[in-house]
N, C-alpha and C positions, 0 to 999 in steps of 0.2 A: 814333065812334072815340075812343079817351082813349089817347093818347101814353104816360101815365104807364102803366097798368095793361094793356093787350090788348095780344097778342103781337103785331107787326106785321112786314111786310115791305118791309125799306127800296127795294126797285125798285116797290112800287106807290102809293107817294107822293108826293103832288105838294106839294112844299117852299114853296108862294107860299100854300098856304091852312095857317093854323092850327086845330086842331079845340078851340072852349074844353071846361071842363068841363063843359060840360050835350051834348058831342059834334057843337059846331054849327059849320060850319066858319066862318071869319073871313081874309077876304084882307087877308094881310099888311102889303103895302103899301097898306092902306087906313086902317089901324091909327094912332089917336092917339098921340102920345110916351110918357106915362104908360101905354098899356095897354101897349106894346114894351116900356118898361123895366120892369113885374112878369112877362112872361110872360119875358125874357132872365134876369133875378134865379130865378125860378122853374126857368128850366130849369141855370142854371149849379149850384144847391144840389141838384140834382136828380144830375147828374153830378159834384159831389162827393162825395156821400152815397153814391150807389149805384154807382161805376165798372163793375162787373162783371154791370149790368141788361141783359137781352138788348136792349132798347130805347137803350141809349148811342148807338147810332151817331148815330139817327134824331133823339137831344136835341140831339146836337152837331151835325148839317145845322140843323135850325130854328135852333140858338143862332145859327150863322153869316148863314144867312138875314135874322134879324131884325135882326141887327150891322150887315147891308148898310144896312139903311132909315135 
C-alpha cells in the first residue's frame, strides 16, 4: 500500500501502522524520533503541495497520529 500514490479508502485504515515506501507496514508507535520527524515533514509538504489529492484526508489522520507520539 503507498499512501502517496493508490487510491485508498479512509474506513479501511488502521492509523497506528504506517506503510513505508517499499509498502511495509511500520507501527507507529514504535518509530524512532528521526524516522516520525521525516515521515510528519513528508506528509505535511505532501498536503501543502497537493490540497486537493483524493488521499488528503488519509495524510492528515497519519500527520495527526504521528504528532501524538
Amino acid at each position: 500500500m503507498n499512501i502517496f500514490a493508490d487510491e485508498l479508502d479512509y474506513d479501511d485504515i488502521d492509523f497506528s501502522v504506517y506503510y513505508n515506501e517499499d509498502g511495509e507496514p511500520e507501527e507507529i508507535d514504535e518509530m524512532d524520533e528521526e524516522r516520525l520527524k521525516n515521515i510528519i515533514s513528508t506528509l505535511e509538504r505532501a498536503i501543502r503541495m497537493q490540497p486537493e489529492h483524493y488521499n488528503v484526508e488519509i495524510w492528515e489522520e497519519y500527520l495527526r497520529e504521528c504528532k501524538k507520539i
